[in-house]
N, C-alpha and C positions, 0 to 999 in steps of 0.2 A: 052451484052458480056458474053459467056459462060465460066466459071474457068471449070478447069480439074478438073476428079474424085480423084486426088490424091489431090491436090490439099487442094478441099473440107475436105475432110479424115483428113489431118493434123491440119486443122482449130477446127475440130469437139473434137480432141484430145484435142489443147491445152486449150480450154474449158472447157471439163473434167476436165486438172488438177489444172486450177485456180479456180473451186469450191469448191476441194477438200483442197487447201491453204487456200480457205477462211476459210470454215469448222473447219479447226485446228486450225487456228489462234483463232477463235471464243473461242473456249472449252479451248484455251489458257489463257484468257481472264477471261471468267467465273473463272476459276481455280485459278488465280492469286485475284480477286474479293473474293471469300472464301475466300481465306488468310485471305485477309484483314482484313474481317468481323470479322474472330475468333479471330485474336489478337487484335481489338478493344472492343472485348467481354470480353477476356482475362484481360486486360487492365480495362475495368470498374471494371470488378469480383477483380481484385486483390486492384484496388483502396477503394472502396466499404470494402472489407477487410481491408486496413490498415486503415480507416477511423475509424471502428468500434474500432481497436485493441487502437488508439492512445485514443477514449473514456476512455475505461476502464482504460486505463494506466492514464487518469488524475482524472478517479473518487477514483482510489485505492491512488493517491498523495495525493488527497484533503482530503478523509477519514482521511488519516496518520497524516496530515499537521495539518487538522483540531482537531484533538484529543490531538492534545499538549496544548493547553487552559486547555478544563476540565479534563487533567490529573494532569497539575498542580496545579489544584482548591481542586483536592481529594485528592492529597500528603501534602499539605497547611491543609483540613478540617483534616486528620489523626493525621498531628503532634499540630496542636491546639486543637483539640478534646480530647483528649488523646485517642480515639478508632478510629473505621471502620466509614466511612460520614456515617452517619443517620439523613435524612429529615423527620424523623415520618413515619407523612401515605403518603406525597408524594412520598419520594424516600426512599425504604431501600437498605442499602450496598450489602446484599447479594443476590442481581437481582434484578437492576432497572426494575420499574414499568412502569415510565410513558410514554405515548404514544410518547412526541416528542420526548428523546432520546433513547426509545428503549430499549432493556435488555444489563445489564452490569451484569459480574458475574465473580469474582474474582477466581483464583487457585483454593484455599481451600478456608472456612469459616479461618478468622482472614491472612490469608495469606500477601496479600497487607497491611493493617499495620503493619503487625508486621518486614515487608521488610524494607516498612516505617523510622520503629522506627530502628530498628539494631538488632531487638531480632531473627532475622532470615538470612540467609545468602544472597546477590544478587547471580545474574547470574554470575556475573564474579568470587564472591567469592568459588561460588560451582565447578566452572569449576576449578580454582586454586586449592581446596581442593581436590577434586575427577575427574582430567582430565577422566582417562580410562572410569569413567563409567556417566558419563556425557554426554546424551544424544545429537544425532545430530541436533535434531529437539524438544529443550526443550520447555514445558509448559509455554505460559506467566503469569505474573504474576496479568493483567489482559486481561479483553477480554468483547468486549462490542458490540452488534448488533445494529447499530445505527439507521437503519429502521427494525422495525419489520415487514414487509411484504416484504424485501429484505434479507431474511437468507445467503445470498451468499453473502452479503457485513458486514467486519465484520470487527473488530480495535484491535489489540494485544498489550499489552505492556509489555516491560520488562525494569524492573529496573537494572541496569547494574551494575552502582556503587554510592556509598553513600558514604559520609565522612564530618565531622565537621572542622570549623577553624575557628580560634578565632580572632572575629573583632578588629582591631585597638583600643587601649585604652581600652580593656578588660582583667579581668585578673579572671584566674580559679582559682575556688574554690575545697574545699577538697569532694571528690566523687563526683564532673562533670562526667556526663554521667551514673549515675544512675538512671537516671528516661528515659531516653534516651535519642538516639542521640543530641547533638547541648546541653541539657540543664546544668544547674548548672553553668551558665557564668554570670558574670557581667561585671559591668562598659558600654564597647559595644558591650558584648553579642557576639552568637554565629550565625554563617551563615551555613547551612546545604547545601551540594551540591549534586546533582541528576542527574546523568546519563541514560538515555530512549533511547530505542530503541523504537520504534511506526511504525508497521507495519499494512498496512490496505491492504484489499483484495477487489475486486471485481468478476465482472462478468467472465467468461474466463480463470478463472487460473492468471489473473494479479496481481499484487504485486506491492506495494512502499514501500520503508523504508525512516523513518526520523531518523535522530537522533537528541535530545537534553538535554539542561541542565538548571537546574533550582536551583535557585540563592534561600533559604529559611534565611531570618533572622526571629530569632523567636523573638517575642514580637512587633515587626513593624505589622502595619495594611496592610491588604491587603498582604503580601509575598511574594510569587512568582511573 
């Protein structure tokens, strides 16, 4: 059976335009498959990033967290000492040596005790005394590198605020507090209280801050 030439003709067309549907639909496809891929890429890249960020942010806590121990150990050796911690040839005060903790190194030479003791003013007190010129971004009063092969991880402390008070069943004598803080008490003696900030840094620009407080009665073993 013969079809007509017109016939044919029309057939031929509408073939033409349903390859040309498929063809679109195709690169449709494709196009929409991109997407996908990139914000699945996306997606990892940003995941991958906040994985790294949440690191830092707990090695900069831990740093902080962790430096509340041996800060309390060096405010305790200062006021039982009567000077700066001095372990001889292991550790001297003005830039720890040893390898596992790394360099520690105070303000000034004598600065941290003498914070310590009361012969020197804290942060809070300086701010009170001299707001206007009281820097935004003040000096700690120390500063410790806890890995020496890590200089970008580093431990700040400042001492905030200090103040003596007199234990239960104790009773002050004539010039307490001449020899400094907390001393010249009897009976139950005198509790020293310490306010820190402890800020530790990492990798990235991250930061933690602690804050805490430590509890000194002097003449008790062990202290803080």
């Amino acid at each position: 059976m013969a079809f007509p030439k017109h016939q044919m003709k029309c057939s031929s067309q509408f073939l033409g335009n349903e390859q040309g549907f498929v063809l679109v639909l195709t690169m449709l496809i494709l196009v929409a498959l991109t997407l996908v891929g990139i914000a699945a890429l996306d997606t990892s890249t940003f995941e991958v990033r906040i994985a790294a960020n949440d690191r830092w942010a707990k090695l900069a806590f831990n740093l902080a967290d962790g430096s509340v121990y041996s800060t309390s150990k060096l405010v305790s050796e200062a006021l039982e000492g009567d000077a700066d911690p001095d372990y001889g040839s292991l550790v001297a005060y003005t830039g720890f040596t040893t390898v596992e903790e790394g360099i520690a190194v105070p303000n000034n030479a004598d600065d941290f005790y003498s914070v310590v003791k009361g012969y020197k003013d804290t942060q809070t007190e300086l701010h009170e005394t001299d707001p206007v010129n009281f820097p935004d971004d003040p000096v700690p009063d120390f500063q410790a590198t806890p890995d020496p092969n890590s200089p970008e991880k580093i431990v700040e402390v400042y001492i905030v605020s200090r103040e003596a008070k007199q234990i239960a069943g104790g009773g002050a004598e004539f010039g307490a507090g001449a020899a400094g803080a907390g001393y010249g008490a009897s009976g139950g003696g005198a509790a020293i209280l310490f306010d820190v900030d402890i800020d530790g840094f990492a990798g990235d620009t991250s930061r933690s801050a602690v804050s805490a407080r430590f509890r000194k009665v002097l003449g008790s073993v062990g202290g803080l």
